[in-house]
C-alpha positions in Angstrom: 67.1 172.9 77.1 64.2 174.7 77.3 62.3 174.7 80.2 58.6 173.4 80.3 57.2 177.0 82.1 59.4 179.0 79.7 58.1 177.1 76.8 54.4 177.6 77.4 55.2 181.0 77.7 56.7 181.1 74.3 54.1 179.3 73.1 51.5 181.3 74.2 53.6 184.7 72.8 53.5 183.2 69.6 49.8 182.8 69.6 48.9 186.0 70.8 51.1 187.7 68.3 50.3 186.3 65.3 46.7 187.1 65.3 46.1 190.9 66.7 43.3 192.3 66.8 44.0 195.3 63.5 44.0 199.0 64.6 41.1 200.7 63.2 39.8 203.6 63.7 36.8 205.5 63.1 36.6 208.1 60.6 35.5 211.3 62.7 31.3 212.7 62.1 29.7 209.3 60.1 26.5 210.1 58.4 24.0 209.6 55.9 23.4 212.4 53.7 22.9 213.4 49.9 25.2 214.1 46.9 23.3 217.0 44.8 24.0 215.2 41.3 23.8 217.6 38.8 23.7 220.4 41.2 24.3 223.4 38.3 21.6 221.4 36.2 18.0 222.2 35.9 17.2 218.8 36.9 19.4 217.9 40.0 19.3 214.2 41.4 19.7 213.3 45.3 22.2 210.4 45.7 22.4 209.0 49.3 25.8 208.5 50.3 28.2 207.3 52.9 30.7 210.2 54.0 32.2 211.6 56.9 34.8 214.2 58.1 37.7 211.9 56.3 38.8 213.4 52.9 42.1 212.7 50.7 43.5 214.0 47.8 43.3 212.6 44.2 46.0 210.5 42.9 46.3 213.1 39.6 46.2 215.8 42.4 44.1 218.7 43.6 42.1 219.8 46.5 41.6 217.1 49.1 37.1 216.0 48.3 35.2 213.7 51.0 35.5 209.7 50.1 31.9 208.6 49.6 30.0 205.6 49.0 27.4 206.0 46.9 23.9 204.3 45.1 22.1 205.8 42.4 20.3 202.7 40.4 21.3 200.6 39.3 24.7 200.6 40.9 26.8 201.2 43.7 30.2 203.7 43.3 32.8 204.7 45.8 34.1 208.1 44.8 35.6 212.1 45.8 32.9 214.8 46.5 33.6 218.7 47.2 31.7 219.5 50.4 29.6 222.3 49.0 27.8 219.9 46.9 26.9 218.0 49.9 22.4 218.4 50.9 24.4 218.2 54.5 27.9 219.5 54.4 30.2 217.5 56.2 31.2 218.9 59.9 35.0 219.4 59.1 37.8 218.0 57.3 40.7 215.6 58.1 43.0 214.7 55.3 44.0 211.2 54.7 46.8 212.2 52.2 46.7 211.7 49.1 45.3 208.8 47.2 47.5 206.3 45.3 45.8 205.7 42.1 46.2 202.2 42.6 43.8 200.5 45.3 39.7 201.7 44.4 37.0 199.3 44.5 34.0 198.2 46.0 32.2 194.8 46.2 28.6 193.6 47.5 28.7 191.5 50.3 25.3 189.8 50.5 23.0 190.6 53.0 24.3 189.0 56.0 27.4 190.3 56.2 28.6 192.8 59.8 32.3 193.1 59.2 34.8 196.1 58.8 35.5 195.6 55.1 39.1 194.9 56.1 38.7 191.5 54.9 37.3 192.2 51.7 37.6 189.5 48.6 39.9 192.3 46.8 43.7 192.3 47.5 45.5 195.3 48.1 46.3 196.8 45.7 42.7 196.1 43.5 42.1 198.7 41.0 38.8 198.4 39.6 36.2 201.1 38.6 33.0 198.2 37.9 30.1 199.0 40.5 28.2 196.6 41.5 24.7 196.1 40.9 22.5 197.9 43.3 20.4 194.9 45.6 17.8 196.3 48.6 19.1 194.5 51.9 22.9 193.8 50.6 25.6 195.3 52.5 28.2 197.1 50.3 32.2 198.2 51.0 34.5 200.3 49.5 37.9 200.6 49.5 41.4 203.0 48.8 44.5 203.9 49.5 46.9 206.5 50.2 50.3 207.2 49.5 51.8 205.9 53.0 49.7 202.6 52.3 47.1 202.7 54.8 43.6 202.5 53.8 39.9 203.9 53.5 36.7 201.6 54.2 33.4 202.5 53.9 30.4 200.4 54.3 26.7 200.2 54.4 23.4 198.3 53.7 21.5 199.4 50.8 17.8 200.7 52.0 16.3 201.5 48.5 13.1 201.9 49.6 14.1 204.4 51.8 16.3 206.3 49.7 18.9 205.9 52.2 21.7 203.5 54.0 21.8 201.7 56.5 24.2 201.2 59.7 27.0 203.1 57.7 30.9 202.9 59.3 33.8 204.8 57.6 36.7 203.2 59.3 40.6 203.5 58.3 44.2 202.8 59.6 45.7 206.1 58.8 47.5 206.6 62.4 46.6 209.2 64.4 43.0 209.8 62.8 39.5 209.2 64.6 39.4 206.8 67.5 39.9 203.2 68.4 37.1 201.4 67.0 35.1 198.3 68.3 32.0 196.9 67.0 29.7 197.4 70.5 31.3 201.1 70.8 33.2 203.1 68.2 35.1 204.6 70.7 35.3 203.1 73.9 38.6 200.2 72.8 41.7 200.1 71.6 43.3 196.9 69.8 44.1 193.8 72.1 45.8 190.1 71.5 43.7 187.5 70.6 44.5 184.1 71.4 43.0 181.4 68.8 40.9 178.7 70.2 42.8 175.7 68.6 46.2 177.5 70.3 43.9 177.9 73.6 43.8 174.0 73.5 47.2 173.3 72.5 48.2 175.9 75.4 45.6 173.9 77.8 47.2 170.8 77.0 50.7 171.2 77.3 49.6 172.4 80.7 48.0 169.3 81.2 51.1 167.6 80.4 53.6 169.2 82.1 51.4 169.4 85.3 50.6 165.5 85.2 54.0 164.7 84.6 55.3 166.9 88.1 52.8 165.2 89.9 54.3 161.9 88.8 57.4 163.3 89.8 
């Protein structure tokens, strides 16, 4: 039989398992710069975008191009850009493989939201090349996948005013790229167990129990 003390230690194994904390990491040199659209053009077009050091190669093949998100109104696009057609060029590269073909999409998520677009509406895999509608304020994230099945997410807000986003992140799972992230310091954690509050209680209270009935005893 098992033993109350080895039982709330089960119990409390099983909680902080089930819901850890996902290892993500941050993409290496986040910024805000410009895509030069339409850079061999007479008329060329500066699109803010999302970007960072992070680049992968497409599904069809080819050299490895920076994952961007991008707004030109009136929508919002995730995409591949070569670095020399960057207004900033990116500060280096680090491959992310190669894409899969089959997860690439991005989706508003209002004007509240200050997630890590790892719990985005979209299942994995969610192919789908509709942009969203471009709205000032709303927060955007976009979304693939390589080869080996980890992921890509980029998000920011949408300052249209400004010509510009907002509190960008480019954050993926791809081991061994980036660092640990956390929301008060990119760099500073590393994943930890979490404990849910409803198994707190039910951890508190079997405590309870077991420790009323011994002083019964």
């Amino acid at each position: 039989m098992l033993k109350p003390s080895a039982f709330i230690l089960a119990l409390f194994a099983l909680f902080s398992t089930s819901v850890l904390a996902q290892d993500l990491r941050v993409c290496p040199n986040v910024q805000v710069g410009e895509y030069v659209n339409g850079a061999n053009s007479v008329i060329a077009v500066l699109t803010p975008v999302i970007y960072s050091d992070c680049s992968i190669e497409p599904a069809g093949g080819g050299n490895s191009d920076h994952v961007v998100l991008a707004f030109d109104t009136p929508l919002v696009g995730l995409g591949f850009v070569a670095a020399p057609i960057f207004g900033t060029t990116p500060v280096g590269d680090v491959p992310l493989g190669v894409a899969n073909g089959l997860d690439f999409v991005v989706e508003d998520m209002g004007p509240n939201y200050s997630g890590t677009c790892s719990d985005m509406a979209a299942s994995i895999p969610t192919l789908s090349f509709a942009n969203p509608s471009l709205v000032d304020g709303n927060v955007y994230c976009g979304r693939l996948s390589n080869i080996e099945g980890n992921q890509v997410w980029l998000r920011g807000t949408a300052d249209v005013a400004g010509n510009t986003w907002k509190d960008p992140i480019v954050l993926t799972n791809q081991p061994g790229v980036g660092t640990p992230y956390s929301p008060a310091s990119p760099a500073s954690t590393v994943p930890v167990p979490v404990l849910p509050f409803w198994g707190l209680l039910s951890l508190a209270g079997l405590i309870g129990l077991f420790g009323f009935r011994k002083l019964r005893a």
